[in-house]
C-alpha positions as CSV (number, residue, x, y, z in Angstrom):
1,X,99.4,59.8,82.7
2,X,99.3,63.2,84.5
3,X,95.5,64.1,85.2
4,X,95.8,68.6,84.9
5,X,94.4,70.7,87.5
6,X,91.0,71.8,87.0
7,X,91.9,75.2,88.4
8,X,90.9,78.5,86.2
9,X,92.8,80.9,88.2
10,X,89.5,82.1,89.7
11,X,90.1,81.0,93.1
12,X,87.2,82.5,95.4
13,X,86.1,80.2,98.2
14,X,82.0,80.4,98.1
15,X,80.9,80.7,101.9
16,X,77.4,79.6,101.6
17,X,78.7,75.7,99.4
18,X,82.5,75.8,100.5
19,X,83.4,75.1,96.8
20,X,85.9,77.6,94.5
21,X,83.5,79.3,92.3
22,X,86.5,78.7,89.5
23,X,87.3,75.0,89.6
24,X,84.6,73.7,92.2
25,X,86.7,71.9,94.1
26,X,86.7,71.5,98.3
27,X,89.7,73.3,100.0
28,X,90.2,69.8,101.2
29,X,90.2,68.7,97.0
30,X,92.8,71.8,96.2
31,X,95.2,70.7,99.3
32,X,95.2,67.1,98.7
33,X,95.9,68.0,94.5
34,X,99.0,68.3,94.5
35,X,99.3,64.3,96.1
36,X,97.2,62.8,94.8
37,X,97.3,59.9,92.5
38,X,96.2,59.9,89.1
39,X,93.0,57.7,90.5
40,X,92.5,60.1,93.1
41,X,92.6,63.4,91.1
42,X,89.9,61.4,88.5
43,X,87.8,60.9,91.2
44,X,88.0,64.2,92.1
45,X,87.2,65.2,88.6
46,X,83.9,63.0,88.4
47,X,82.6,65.0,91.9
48,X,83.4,68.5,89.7
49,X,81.6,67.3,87.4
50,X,78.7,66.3,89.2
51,X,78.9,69.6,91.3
52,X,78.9,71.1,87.5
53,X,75.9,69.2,86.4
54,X,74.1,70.3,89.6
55,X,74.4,73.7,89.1
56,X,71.2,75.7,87.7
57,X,71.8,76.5,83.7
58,X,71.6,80.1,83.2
59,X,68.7,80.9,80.9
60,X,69.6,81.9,77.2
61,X,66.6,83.1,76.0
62,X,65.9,87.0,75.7
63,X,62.6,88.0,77.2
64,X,61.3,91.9,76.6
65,X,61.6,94.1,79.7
C-alpha cells in the first residue's frame, strides 16, 4: 500500500502555527514524506487530522448586516 500525499498544492507556511495552510503538515512532516513508511506517513495523517479537527468551523449561517 502507498499512503498519497495530503498536499493540495497550496503550500504557504503559516508563521504564527508553522503548519501549511494547504495540507497542515510541519516542514519537518513534508521533508520526511517522501521517506517515510507507510506507518509513518499514517501517523502523520492521524496528526492532520487532529490539527483539522482543531481548527474553528467557519460559521454557515447568514446573519442580516
Amino acid at each position: 500500500m502507498t499512503v498519497p500525499s495530503p498536499c493540495i498544492n497550496v503550500c504557504v507556511m503559516d508563521k504564527a502555527s508553522g503548519l501549511c495552510q494547504g495540507c497542515l503538515r510541519t516542514l519537518d512532516e513534508i521533508a520526511a514524506w517522501g521517506r517515510a513508511s507507510d506507518p509513518q506517513r499514517l501517523a502523520i495523517l492521524d496528526a492532520v487530522a487532529a490539527r483539522r479537527a482543531d481548527q474553528p468551523k467557519p460559521s454557515t449561517a447568514w446573519s442580516p448586516q
